[in-house]
C-alpha positions in Angstrom: -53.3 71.2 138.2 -55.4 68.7 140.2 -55.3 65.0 139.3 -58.9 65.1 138.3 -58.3 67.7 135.6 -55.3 66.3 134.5 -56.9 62.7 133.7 -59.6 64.5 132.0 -57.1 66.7 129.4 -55.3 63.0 128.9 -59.0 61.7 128.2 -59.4 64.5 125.6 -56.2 63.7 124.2 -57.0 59.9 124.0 -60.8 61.4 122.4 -58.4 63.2 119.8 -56.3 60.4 118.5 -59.1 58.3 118.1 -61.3 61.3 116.4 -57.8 61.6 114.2 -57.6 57.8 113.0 -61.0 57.0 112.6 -62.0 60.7 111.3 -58.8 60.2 109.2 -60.3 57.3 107.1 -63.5 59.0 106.7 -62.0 62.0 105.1 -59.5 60.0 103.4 -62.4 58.0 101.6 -64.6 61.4 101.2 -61.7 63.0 99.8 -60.7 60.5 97.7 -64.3 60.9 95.8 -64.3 64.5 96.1 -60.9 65.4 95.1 -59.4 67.1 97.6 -55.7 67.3 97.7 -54.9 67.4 100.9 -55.9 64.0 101.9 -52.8 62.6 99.4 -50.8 64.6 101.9 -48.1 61.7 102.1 -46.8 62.9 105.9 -50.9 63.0 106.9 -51.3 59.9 105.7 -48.4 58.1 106.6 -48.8 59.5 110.6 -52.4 58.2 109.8 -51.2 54.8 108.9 -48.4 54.3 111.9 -51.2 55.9 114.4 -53.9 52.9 113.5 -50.5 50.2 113.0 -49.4 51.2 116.6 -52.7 50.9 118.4 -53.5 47.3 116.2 -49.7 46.2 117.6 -50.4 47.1 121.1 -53.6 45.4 121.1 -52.8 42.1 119.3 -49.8 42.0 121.4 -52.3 42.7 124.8 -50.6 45.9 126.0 -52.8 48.5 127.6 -53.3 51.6 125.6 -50.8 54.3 127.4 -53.0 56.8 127.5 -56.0 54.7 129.1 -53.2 53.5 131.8 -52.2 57.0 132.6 -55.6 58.6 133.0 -56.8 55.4 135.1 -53.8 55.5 137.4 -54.8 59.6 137.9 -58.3 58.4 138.6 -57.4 56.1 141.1 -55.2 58.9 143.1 -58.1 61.3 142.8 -61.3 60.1 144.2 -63.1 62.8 142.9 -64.3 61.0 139.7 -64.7 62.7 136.3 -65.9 66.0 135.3 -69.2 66.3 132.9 -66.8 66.3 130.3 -64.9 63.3 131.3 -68.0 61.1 131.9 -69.1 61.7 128.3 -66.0 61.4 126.3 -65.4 58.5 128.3 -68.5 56.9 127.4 -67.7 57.9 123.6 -64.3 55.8 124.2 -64.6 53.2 126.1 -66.6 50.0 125.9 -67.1 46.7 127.8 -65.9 44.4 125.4 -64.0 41.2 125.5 -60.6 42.5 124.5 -59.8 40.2 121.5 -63.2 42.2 120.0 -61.3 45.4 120.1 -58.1 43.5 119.0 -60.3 42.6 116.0 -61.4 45.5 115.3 -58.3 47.7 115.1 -57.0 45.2 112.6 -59.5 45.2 110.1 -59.7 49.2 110.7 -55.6 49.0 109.7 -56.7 46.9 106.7 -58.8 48.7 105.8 -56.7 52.2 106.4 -53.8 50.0 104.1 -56.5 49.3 101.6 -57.1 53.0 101.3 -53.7 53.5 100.0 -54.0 52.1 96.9 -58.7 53.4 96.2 -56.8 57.1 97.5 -52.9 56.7 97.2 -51.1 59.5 98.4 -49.0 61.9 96.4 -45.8 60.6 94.8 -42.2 62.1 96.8 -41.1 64.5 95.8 -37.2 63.7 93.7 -35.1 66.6 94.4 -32.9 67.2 91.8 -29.2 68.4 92.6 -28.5 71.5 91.8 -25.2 72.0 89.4 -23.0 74.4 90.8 -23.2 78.1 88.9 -20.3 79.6 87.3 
């Protein structure tokens, strides 16, 4: 697999976290209004949570997104650019921002992801209940 190829399947990847947190909270909300079960999934939403934490930590603490690192460094071996693909996902993703805007941002998106907890709480655990040994 060339270089080239390979920075574009980690762009996709990057295109599918991002799709997954901020599509997350949409559905969240929708579902929430709607009804729909799934979206009080408590391991959806607790991934959903630690997914928006961990990129708002990263940024307030001004480390480069993994992802974005590992697909620039491929870029940079490759000289071939990106594919169609690439090019428009990337300009979906990326922006030329001062970096304490997008710091900004991904906090008040985790507020307001926290802030969905209690308008659309997730379901209760579940208590397992020992079983008594049969005679």
């Amino acid at each position: 697999m060339s270089r080239a190829l390979l920075a574009d399947a980690i762009l996709v990847v990057h295109f599918g976290f991002v799709l997954f947190v901020v599509g997350g909270l949409a559905l969240i909300l929708a579902g929430g209004l709607a009804h729909w079960g799934w979206v009080r999934n408590r391991s959806f939403r607790i991934t959903h949570l630690a997914a928006i934490l961990f990129v708002a930590a990263e940024s307030l603490a001004g480390i480069a997104c993994p992802l974005t690192v590992w697909e620039d460094a491929l870029r940079r071996a490759e000289s071939g650019g990106r594919s169609f693909v690439g090019r428009w996902i990337g300009r979906l993703l990326y922006h030329d921002f001062p970096e304490w805007v997008f710091a900004l941002a991904y906090v008040l998106f985790a507020a307001a992801v926290i802030a969905a907890w209690r308008l659309v709480p997730p379901a209760p655990r579940k208590r397992t209940t020992p079983s008594l040994p049969q005679h």
